[in-house]
Structures are given as structure tokens and as C-alpha cells.
VMD Tcl script that draws the C-alpha trace (Angstrom):
set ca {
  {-7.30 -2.67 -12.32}
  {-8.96 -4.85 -9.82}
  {-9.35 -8.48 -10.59}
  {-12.84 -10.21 -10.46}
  {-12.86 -13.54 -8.29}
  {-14.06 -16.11 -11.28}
  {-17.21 -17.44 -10.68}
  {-18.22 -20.84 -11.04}
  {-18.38 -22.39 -14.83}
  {-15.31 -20.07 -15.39}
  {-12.85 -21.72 -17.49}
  {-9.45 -21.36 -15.38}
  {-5.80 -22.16 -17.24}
  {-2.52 -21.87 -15.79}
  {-0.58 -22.59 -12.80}
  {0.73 -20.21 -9.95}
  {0.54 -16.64 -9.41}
  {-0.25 -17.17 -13.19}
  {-3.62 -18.00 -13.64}
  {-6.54 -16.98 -16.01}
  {-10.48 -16.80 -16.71}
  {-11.38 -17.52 -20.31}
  {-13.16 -14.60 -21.26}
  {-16.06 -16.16 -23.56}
  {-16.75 -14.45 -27.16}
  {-14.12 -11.62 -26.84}
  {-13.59 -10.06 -29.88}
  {-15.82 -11.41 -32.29}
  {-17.35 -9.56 -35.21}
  {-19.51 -10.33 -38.25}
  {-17.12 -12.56 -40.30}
  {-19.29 -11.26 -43.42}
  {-18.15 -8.10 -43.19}
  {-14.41 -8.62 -40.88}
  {-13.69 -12.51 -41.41}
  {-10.33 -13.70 -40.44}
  {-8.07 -16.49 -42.06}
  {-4.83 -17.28 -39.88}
  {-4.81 -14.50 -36.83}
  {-1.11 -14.76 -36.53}
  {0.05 -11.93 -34.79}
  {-1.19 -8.81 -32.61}
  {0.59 -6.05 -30.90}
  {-0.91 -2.86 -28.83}
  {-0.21 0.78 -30.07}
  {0.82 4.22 -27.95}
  {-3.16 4.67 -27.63}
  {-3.91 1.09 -25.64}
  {-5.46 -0.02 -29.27}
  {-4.83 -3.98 -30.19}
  {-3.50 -4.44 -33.60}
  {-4.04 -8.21 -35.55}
  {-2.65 -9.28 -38.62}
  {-4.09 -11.88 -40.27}
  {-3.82 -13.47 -44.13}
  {-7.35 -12.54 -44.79}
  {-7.35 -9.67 -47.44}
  {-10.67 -8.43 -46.85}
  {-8.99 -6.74 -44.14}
  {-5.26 -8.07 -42.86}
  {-5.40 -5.66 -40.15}
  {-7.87 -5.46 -37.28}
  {-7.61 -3.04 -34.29}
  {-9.56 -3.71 -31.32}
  {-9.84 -2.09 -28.21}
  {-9.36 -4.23 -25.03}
  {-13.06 -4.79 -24.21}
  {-13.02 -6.62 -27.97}
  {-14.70 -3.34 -30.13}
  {-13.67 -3.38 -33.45}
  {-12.23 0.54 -33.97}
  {-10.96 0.34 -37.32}
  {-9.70 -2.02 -40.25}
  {-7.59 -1.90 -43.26}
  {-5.13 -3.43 -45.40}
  {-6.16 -5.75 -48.38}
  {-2.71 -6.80 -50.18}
  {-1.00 -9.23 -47.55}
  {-2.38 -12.59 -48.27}
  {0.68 -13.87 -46.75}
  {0.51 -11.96 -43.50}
  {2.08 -13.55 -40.76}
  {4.44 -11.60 -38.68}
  {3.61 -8.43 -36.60}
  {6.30 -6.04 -35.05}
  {5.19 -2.37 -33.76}
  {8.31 0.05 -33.07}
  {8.93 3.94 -32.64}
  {10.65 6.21 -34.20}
  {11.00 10.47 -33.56}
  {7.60 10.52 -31.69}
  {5.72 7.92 -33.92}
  {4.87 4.17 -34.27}
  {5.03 1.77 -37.06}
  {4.47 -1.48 -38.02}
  {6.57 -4.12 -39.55}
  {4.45 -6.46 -41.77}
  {6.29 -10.14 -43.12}
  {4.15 -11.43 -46.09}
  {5.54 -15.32 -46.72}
  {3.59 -14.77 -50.19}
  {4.67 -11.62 -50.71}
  {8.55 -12.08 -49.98}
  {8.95 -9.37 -48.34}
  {9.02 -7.12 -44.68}
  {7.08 -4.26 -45.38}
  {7.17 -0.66 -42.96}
  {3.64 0.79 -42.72}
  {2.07 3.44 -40.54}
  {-0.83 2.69 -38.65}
  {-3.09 3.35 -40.95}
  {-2.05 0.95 -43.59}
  {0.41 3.67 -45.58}
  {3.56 1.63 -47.22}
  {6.87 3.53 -45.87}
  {9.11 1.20 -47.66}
  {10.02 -2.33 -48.34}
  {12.34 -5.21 -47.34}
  {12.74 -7.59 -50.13}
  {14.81 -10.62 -50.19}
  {18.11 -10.75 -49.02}
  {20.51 -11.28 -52.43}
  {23.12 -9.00 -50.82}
  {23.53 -12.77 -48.94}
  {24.57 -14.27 -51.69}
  {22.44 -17.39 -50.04}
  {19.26 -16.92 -52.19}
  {19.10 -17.12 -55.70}
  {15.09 -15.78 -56.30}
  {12.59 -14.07 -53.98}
  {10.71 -16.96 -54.11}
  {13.24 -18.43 -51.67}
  {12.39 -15.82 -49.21}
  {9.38 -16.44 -46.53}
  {10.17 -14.08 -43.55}
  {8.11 -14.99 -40.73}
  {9.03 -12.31 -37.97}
  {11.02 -9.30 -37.16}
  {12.35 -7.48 -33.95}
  {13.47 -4.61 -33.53}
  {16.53 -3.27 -31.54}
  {15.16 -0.13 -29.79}
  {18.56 1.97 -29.19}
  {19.71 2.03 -32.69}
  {16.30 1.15 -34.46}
  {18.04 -1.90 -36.63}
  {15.62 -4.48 -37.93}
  {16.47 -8.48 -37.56}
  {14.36 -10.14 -39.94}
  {13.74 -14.24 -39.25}
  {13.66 -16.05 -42.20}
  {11.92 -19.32 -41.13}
  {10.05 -20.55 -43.76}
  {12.90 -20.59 -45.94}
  {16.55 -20.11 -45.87}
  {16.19 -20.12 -41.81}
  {19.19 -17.06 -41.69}
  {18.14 -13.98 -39.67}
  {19.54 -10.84 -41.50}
  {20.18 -7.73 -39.68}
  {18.97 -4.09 -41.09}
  {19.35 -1.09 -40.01}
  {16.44 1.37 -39.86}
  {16.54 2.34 -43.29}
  {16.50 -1.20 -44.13}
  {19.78 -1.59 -45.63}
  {21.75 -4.60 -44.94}
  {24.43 -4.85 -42.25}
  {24.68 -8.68 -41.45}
  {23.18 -12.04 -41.56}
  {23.98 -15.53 -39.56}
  {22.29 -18.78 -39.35}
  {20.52 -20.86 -41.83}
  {18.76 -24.43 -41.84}
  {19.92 -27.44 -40.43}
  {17.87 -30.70 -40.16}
  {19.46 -31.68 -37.17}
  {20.79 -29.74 -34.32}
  {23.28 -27.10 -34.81}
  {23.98 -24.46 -32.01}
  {24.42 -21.63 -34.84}
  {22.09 -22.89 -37.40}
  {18.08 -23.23 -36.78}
  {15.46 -26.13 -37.93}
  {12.74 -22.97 -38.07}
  {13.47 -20.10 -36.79}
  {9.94 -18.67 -36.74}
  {10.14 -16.02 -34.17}
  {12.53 -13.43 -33.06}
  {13.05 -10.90 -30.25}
  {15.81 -8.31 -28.80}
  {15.66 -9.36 -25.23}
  {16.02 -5.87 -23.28}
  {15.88 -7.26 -19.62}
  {19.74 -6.65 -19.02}
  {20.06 -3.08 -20.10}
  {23.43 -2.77 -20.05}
  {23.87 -6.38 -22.55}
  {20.88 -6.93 -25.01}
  {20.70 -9.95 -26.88}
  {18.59 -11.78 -29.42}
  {16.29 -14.67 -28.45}
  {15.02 -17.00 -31.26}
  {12.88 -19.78 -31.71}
  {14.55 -23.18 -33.12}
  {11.30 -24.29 -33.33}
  {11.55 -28.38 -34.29}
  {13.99 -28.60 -31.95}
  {11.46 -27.12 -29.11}
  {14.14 -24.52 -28.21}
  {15.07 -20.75 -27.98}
  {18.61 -19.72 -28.52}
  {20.05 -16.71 -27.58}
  {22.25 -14.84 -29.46}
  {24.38 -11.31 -29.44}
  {23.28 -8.29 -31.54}
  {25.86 -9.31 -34.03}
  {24.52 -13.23 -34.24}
  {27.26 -15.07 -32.04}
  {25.39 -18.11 -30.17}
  {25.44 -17.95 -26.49}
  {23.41 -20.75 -25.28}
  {20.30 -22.92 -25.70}
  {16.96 -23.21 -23.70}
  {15.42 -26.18 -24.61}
  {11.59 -26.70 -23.93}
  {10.71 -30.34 -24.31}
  {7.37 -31.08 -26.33}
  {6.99 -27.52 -26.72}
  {6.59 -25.69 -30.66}
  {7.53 -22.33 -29.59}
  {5.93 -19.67 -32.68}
  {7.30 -16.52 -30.53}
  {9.18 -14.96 -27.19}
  {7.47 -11.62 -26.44}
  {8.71 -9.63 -23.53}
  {6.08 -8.42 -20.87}
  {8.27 -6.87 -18.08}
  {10.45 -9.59 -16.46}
  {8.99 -12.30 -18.17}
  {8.98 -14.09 -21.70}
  {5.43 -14.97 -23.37}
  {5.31 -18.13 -25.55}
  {2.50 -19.08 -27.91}
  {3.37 -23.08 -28.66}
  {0.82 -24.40 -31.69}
  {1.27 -27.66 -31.08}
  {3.23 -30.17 -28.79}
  {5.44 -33.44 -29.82}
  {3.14 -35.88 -27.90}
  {0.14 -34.84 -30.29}
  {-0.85 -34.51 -33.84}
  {-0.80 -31.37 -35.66}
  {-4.54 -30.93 -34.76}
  {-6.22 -29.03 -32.13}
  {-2.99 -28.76 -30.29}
  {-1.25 -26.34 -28.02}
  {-0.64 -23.69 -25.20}
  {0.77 -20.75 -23.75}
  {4.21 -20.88 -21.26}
  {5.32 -18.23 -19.28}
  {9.05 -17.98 -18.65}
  {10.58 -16.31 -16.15}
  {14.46 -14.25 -15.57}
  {16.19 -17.56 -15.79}
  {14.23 -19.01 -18.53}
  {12.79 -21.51 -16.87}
  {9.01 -21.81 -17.18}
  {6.28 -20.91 -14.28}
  {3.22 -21.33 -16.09}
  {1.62 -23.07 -19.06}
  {-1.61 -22.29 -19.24}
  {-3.63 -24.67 -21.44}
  {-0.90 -27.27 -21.12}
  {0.68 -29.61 -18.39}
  {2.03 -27.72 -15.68}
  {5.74 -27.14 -15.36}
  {7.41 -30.36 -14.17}
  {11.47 -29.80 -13.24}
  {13.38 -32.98 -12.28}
  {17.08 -32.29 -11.50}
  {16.68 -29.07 -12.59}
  {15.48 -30.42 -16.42}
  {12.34 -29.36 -17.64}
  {10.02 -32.41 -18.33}
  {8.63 -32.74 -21.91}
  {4.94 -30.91 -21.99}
  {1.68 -31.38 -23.61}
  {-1.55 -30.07 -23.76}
  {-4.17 -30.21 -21.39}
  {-6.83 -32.48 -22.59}
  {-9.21 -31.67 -19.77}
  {-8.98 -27.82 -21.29}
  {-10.07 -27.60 -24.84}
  {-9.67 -24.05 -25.38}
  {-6.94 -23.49 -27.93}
  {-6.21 -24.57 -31.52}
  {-2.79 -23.40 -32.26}
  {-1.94 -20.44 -30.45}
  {0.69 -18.59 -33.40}
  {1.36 -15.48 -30.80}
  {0.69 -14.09 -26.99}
  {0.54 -10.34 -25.99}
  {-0.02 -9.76 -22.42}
  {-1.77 -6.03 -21.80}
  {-1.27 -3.46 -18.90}
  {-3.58 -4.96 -16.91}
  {-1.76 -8.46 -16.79}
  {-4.60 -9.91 -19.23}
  {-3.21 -11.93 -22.49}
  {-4.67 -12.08 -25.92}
  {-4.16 -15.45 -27.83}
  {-4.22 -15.00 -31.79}
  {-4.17 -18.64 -33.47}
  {-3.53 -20.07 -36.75}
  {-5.32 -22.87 -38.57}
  {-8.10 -22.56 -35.96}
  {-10.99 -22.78 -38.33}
  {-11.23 -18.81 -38.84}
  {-11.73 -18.06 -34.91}
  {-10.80 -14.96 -33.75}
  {-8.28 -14.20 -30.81}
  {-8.84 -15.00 -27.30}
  {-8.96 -13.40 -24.22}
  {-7.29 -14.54 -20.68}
  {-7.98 -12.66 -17.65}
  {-5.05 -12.79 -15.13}
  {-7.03 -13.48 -11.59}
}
mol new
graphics top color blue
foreach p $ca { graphics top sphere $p radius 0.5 }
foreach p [lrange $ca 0 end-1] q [lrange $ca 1 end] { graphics top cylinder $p $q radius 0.2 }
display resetview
């Protein structure tokens, strides 16, 4: 699609070859009949439709097509919605639902319909009630269809399913410190499949402003460390990682954060809404948010389209709904 030059008293973020126009009022709808709580996650279907989760249980899911039309809703027993994963399997797609309240990962088709459910891990032996369970993501490994579900409200282990959702494995768990195999909130995870012939797992140690990478059976590899920088999720576009950071060290918890764009080594190109990407010595430089560009409150996810453009959904943003970048 060809890009429109932005005009002036266009909003611009980013730095680069990766820059964007804020486009103004995307997606809103009549929060009487569609309101929103948290908009934590969103993910796009076979069909080009945009799928967000949110905690509101008027209607947890809302799918969107890219111009910001509201095509359908559903969904009204998630009032701990928070993490989003779409996969396929023989022909179809489904969705992967983690409800903190609910303690549980629940499989859904795309209409809403409850295939089957995750609950918490006891085959562990690390929890001793569901209550101790508060998945916050999931990825999915697409050759084999086995399910990693991050735990990183609670225990902070990721435990690995297969696609029936029986247990194979689990590694990690909390630390208040630093530990290279243990995480201080391991909110997001992802099956990094940019080397095809060695895919590994990339998750968020969030407190420590890092993403570690893992194998497929949960033996550390190395660290990425992203000073300043609350990473909620990686999401692969192509050759490059999407990060949604709510909030940055250098700031309170309010009105905070950005987006960073990561590149084949890891190492960051653009951070739209925030500083730009400052390497001394080959060290990333602690980031912060761009106080000239008030545009986000706490980005909780990215998804980057076809067409290069990204979608922001945010949590504890006073009930906004997602927002739209245009790559130019």
C-alpha cells in the first residue's frame, strides 16, 4: 500500500526508516454499548480481522477491521483477560485466552466457543492452589503445536504443553534479584522463528528491563538487557521484534511508556514514543519516554499489520481504546 506524506499537525513517533503518523480516533466505538477496561492484547486472524482482548466482560473480545470498524464482539466470562495468542491447527485458527482471575489458559475458536482448558500447573509440584496461578501469556511453537504458558503474575515458571494441553515440562520461577534461569516477571513469551533451522524462546524478565532467550526445552542462552525499558511482550513481524514497554525506570508508574523496535541482533532501531536509541561502546543507554510526545499511557502489547502499520493496545489508560501508527 502506498504511504501518505504526513501533513502538517501530524503527530510523528519514531526514529529511522521507522517512523509513524498517529492516526487520530482509530477504533473508537460507543463505550455504552462496547466499553473497554484494560486492552491488553490484540492479534490479526487468516481474514486480515484485528482481534482485542480486554478484562471488560461486556464484551472481552473485540474484532476490528484495519480502518477501526467494529465487525463483531463476544465473550463475557474473562474478567481477568490479559493475554492473547492466535495459532493454527488442520486448516483452522484459535485463540489462546490467559484469565489472571480465572487461573487458567483457555482454547477458544473465534467465535468465543471453549475447546478446552489449561488450569494450574499441580503436575509442578510448585503450586499448592489455583489461586497461585496468574498466567499472563502464551506462545505457541508452530511445528509441533506445543503451548508455553508464562506464569508472571505468580510463580514466574513457564510450563510447556503440548497441543492437547498436557504437561511436558516447566523451568524458571521468581527471583527478586537477577538470576539468568529464574525471572523477576516474566510477563510475555514468544517462540522466536527467525532461524528456521534453531527456534528458541524469548521472554520478558520484565523488572530487570530484559529479554532472555531460551531453548524449546528451557535451557538459558543469553540475556538482552534494555535499560529503563518494562518490556510487556516480543512479537515477531518478519525480521524484527515488536516491544510494547508500559512504563520506564526514570518515571512513575503514570502516563508512562513506548514502543521499541528490535532488530536481527537484538539491538534496538526505533522507539517510537520514547528517547531514541542511544549505543555507547556498543551498550544500549537507559531510555525513557518522550515528554514532548504525549501519546501513550502504558502500551501492554504491539502488532504490526501487512501494511507495516502498528496497533498499540494499553492497560490502565483510563478505558481508551487501541491506537493506530501509520508507518510513513
Amino acid at each position: 500500500m502506498k504511504k501518505m506524506a504526513p501533513k502538517s499537525g501530524d503527530i510523528i513517533l519514531g526514529h529511522g526508516s521507522f517512523r509513524y503518523k498517529v492516526v487520530p480516533n482509530w477504533g473508537l466505538l460507543d463505550a455504552g454499548k462496547n466499553p473497554v477496561n484494560d486492552c491488553h492484547e490484540m492479534v490479526e486472524d487468516a481474514k486480515g480481522r484485528l482481534i482485542l482482548l480486554t478484562n471488560e466482560t461486556k464484551n472481552n473480545v473485540l474484532i476490528y477491521d484495519k480502518s477501526g470498524k467494529l465487525l463483531d464482539s463476544w465473550g463475557h466470562s474473562y474478567p481477568g483477560g490479559h493475554g492473547l495468542t492466535i495459532l493454527n491447527e488442520g486448516g483452522e485458527q484459535y485463540l489462546l485466552i490467559c484469565d489472571t482471575a480465572r487461573h487458567q489458559v483457555i482454547k477458544t475458536d473465534l467465535k468465543g466457543r471453549e475447546i478446552f482448558k489449561i488450569e494450574y500447573p499441580k503436575e509442578t509440584g510448585m503450586y499448592d492452589a489455583p489461586n497461585q496461578f496468574l498466567p499472563t501469556e502464551t506462545a505457541v511453537n508452530p511445528r509441533n503445536g506445543d503451548i508455553y504458558v508464562a506464569d508472571g503474575y505468580g510463580a514466574n515458571f513457564i510450563t510447556q504443553y503440548d497441543a492437547k494441553g498436557r504437561y511436558i515440562r516447566h523451568f524458571g520461577g521468581k527471583t527478586s534479584g537477577y538470576a539468568d534461569e529464574k525471572f523477576n516477571c516474566c510477563h510475555g513469551v514468544l517462540v522466536d522463528t527467525r532461524d528456521a533451522a534453531n527456534p528458541t524462546l524469548l521472554i520478558t524478565d520484565r523488572v530487570n528491563n530484559s529479554l532472555k532467550r531460551f531453548t524449546l526445552d528451557g535451557q538459558f542462552i543469553t540475556r538482552y538487557h534494555y535499560p529503563g525499558s518494562y518490556i510487556c511482550r516480543p512479537v515477531l513481524h518478519g525480521k524484527y521484534i515488536l516491544a510494547a514497554c508500559f512504563r520506564s525506570t526514570s518515571e512513575s508508574n503514570v502516563g508512562s511508556g513506548y514502543i521499541q523496535i528490535l532488530d536481527q541482533d537484538m539491538r534496538v532501531v526505533s522507539t517510537p514514543g520514547g528517547s531514541a536509541p542511544e549505543y555507547q561502546n556498543g551498550v544500549l543507554q537507559a531510555q525513557h519516554k518522550d515528554d514532548a510526545q504525549q501519546v501513550f499511557i502504558h502500551p501492554h502489547d504491539v502488532y504490526a499489520d501487512s501494511d507495516e502499520n502498528i496497533y498499540v493496545p494499553q492497560w490502565a489508560s483510563n478505558k481508551t481504546y487501541p491506537i493506530k501508527l501509520e508507518r510513513i
